[in-house]
N, C-alpha and C positions, 0 to 999 in steps of 0.2 A: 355100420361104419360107412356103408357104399354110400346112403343116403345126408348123413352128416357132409359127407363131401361135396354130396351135390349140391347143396343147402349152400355152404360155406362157397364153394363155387358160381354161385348163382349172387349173393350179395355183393362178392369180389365186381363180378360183371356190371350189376345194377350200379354201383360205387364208381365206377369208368364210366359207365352210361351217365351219370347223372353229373359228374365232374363235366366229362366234355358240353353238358349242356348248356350250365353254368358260363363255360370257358366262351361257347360261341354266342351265348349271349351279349355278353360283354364284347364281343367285336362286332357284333351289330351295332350296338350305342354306340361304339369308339368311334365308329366309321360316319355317323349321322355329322352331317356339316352343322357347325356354331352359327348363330343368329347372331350376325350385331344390325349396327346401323351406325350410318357415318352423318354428323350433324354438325352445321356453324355457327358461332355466337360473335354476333357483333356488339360493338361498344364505343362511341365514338363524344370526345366532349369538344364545346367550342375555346377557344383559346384565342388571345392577341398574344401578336410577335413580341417580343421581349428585347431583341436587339433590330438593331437598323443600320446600315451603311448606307451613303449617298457620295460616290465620288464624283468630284465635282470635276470636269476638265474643263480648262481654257488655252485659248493661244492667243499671241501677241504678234503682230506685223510692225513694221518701221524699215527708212529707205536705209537708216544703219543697224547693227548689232546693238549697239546703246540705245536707240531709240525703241528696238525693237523690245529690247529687256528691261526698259525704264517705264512702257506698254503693259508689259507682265508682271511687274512689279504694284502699277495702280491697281491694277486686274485681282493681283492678288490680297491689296489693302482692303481694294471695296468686298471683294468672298469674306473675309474676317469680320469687317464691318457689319455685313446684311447678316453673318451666323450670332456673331455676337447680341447682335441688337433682337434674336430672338434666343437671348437666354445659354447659348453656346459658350461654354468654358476656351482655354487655347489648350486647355490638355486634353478637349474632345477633336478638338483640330489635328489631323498630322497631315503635315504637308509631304506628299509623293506624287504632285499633284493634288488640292487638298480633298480629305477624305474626313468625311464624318461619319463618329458613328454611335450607337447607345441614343438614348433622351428621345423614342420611336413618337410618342405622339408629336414633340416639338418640332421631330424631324419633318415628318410628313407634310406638317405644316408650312416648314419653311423649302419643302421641293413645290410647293404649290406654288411660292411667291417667287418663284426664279424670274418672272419677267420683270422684279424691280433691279435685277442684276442686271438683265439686257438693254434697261434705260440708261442705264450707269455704263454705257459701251463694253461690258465684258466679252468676249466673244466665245463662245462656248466650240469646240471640237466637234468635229460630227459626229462619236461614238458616244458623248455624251449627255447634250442637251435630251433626246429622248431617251436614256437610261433611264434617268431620274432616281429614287430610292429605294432600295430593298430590303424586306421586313424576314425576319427568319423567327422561328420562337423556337428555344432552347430549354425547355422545363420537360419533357420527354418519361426524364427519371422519378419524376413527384407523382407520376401521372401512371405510371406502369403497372404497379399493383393492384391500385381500385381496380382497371379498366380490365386489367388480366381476368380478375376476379369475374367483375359482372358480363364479360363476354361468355367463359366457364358455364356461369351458372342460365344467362340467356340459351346457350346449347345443349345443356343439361334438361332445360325445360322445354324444350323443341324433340328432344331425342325421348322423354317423356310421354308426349302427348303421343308423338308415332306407338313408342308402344302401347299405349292403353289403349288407341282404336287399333291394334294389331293381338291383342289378348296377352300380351307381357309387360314381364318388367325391365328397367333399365338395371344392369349389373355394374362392375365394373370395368374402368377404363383400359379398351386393346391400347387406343394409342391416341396422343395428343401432340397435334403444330398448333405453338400459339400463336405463330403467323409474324407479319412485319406491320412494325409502328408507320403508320404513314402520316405523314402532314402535307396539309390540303388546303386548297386555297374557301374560305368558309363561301362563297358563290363561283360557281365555276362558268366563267366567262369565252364563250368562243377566243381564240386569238391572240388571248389576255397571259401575260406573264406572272402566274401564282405569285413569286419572289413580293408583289407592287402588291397586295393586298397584305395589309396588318392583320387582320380579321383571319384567325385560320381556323380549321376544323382535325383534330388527331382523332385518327381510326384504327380499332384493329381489329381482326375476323380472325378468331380462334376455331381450329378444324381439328372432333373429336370423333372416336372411333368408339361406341361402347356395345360391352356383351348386352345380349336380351336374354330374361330367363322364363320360360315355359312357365 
């Protein structure tokens, strides 16, 4: 009986022994830090501006108010006249000072010919005449999806390559910024105000965080 117990006492033991080995096992591994790797994917297409504003300013002189307003009044025929005669509707016309806007290749075109206005005596404002037209492109939303995608998949294939010269694989995603849409003038000109370039470029750089697996 003495011996039965020592037996049975002896497995109890080994049975503790061999649990807590188990047990510290597993907190070795637990404690091992995770592999990832942090990668960007760019995607960028070219684009033209899709609207355009060009406000036009002028002023008018005279040694009276009537004169001076009958001044701004020619001023204001011959602007209608020079938009018109390139194709300008009066419902792209609004006058608050007149402003045009929409019709961007037409437009461009007709801020190029402003000095047939200043043969026709217009007199332009000083804040004006060097404004000139500003191109903005508005399709952002058409554009979102693809560009989301093949930036994704661009940093999927960079976070790839890392791992196969590092002996893993790419796992799944810790974490993902798909970054900001930005619009870009399509040449970037010292000094130069992006707005005056029709020609744009939309960018985005997506920043992914993914597991590596042993």
């Amino acid at each position: 009986m003495k011996i039965v117990g020592v037996v049975a006492a002896l497995c109890v033991a080994a049975g503790i022994a061999l649990a807590g080995w188990f047990v510290g096992t597993s907190l070795v591994e637990s404690r091992q830090p995770l592999r990832t790797v942090t990668v960007k994917g760019l995607s960028e297409r070219s684009v033209e501006a899709n609207l355009g504003f060009w406000p036009i300013r002028f002023v008018a002189t005279g040694a009276t108010l009537e004169s001076a307003r009958t001044s701004l009044e020619n001023s204001e025929g011959a602007v209608r006249a020079f938009l018109a005669d390139r194709g300008f509707s009066e419902e792209e016309i609004q006058v608050q000072n007149v402003l045009v806007e929409d019709r961007v290749g037409d437009l461009a075109e007709a801020s190029r010919s402003v000095a047939d206005l200043l043969r026709q005596g217009v007199v332009f404002s000083s804040d004006a005449y060097s404004a000139g037209a500003s191109f903005v492109f508005t399709g952002i939303n058409d554009l979102k999806s693809e560009m989301l995608t093949e930036a994704t998949q661009r940093a999927k294939e960079t976070a790839e390559q890392f791992a196969t010269e590092s002996g893993a694989r790419v796992g799944d995603i810790q974490t993902a910024n798909q970054g900001v849409f930005e619009i870009l003038p399509a040449v970037e000109i010292p000094n130069d105000r992006p707005e005056k370039q029709i020609d744009k470029k939309v960018r985005v750089v997506t920043t992914i965080t993914y597991f590596l697996i042993d």
